[in-house]
C-alpha positions as CSV (number, residue, x, y, z in Angstrom):
1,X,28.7,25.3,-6.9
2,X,27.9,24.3,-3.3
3,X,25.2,22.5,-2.5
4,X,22.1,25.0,-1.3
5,X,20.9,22.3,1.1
6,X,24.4,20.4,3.0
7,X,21.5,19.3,5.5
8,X,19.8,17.2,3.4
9,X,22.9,14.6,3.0
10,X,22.2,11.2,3.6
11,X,18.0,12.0,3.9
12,X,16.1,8.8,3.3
13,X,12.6,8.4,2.5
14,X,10.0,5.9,3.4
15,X,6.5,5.4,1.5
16,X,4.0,3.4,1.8
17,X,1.5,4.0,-1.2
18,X,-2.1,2.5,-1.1
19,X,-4.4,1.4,-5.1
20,X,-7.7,0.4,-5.2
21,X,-8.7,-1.6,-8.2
22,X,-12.4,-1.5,-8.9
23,X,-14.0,-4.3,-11.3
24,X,-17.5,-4.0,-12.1
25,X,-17.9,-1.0,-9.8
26,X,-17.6,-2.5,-6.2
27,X,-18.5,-5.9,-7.3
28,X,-14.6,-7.2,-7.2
29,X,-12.2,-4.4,-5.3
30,X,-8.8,-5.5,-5.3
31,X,-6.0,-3.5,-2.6
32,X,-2.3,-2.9,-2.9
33,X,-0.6,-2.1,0.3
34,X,3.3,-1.1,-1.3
35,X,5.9,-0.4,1.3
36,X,8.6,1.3,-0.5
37,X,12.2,2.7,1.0
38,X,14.5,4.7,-1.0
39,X,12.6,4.1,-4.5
40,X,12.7,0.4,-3.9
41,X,9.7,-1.5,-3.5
42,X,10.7,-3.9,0.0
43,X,7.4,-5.3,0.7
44,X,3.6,-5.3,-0.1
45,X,0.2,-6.3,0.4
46,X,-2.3,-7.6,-1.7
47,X,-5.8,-8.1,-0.8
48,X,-6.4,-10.7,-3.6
49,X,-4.1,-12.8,-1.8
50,X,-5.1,-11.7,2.1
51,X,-1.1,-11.4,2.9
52,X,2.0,-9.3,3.1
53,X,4.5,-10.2,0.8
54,X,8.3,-9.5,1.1
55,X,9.7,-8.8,-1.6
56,X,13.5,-9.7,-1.1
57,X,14.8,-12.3,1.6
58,X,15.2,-10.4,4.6
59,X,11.6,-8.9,4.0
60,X,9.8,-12.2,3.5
61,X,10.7,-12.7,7.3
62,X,9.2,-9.6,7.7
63,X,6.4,-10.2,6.4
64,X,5.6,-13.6,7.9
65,X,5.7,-11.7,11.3
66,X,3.4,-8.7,9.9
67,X,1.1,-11.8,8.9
68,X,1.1,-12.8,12.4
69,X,-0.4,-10.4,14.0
70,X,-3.8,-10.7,14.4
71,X,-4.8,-6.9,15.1
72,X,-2.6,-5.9,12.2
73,X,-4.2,-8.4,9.3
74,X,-7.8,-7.6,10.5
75,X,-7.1,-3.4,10.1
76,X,-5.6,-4.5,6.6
77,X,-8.1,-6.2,5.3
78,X,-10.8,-3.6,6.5
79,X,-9.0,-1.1,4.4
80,X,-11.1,-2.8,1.7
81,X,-14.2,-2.2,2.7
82,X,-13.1,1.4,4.7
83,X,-10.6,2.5,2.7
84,X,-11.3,1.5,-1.3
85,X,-15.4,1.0,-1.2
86,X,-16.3,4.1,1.3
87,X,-13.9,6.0,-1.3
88,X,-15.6,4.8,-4.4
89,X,-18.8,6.4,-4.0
90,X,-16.9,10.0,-3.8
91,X,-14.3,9.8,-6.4
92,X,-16.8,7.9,-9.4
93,X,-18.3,11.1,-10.5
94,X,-14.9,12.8,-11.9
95,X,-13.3,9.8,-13.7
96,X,-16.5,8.1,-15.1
97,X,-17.9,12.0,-16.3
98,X,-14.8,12.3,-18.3
């Protein structure tokens, strides 16, 4: 049979997916950043280390310049605090009560 959707041919998808890790409640929060294209993980961030992190040659290049920039890395590293933490507070209730 024909394909429904000839449009969608040669779509490509971009994701960049976002975990917090909480250890001992808020005590120790641990972010990953994952920059993923096509299914395939290209880069990341991890807020245990403070740095992107490429993940395949041409993407460690990448990432050292994503690590350069000052404005960037500060936003990042917020996420922590505005991202995982302000987050915790309103999404403990349903996974503890069960």
């Amino acid at each position: 049979p024909p394909d429904p959707c000839p449009a969608h041919i040669g779509v490509f998808q971009k994701l960049r997916k976002s975990e917090c890790y909480f250890i001992n409640g808020t005590e120790q929060v641990r972010l990953m950043e994952k920059q993923i294209y096509n299914w395939e993980q290209f880069a990341h961030f991890d807020s245990d280390v403070g740095a992107f992190v490429g993940d395949t040659l041409y993407w460690e290049k990448v990432a050292r310049y994503w690590n350069s920039e000052q404005e960037l890395m500060e936003y990042i590293r917020a996420a922590v605090d505005t991202y995982c933490r302000n987050n915790y507070e309103a999404s403990t209730p349903f996974p503890v009560t069960r």
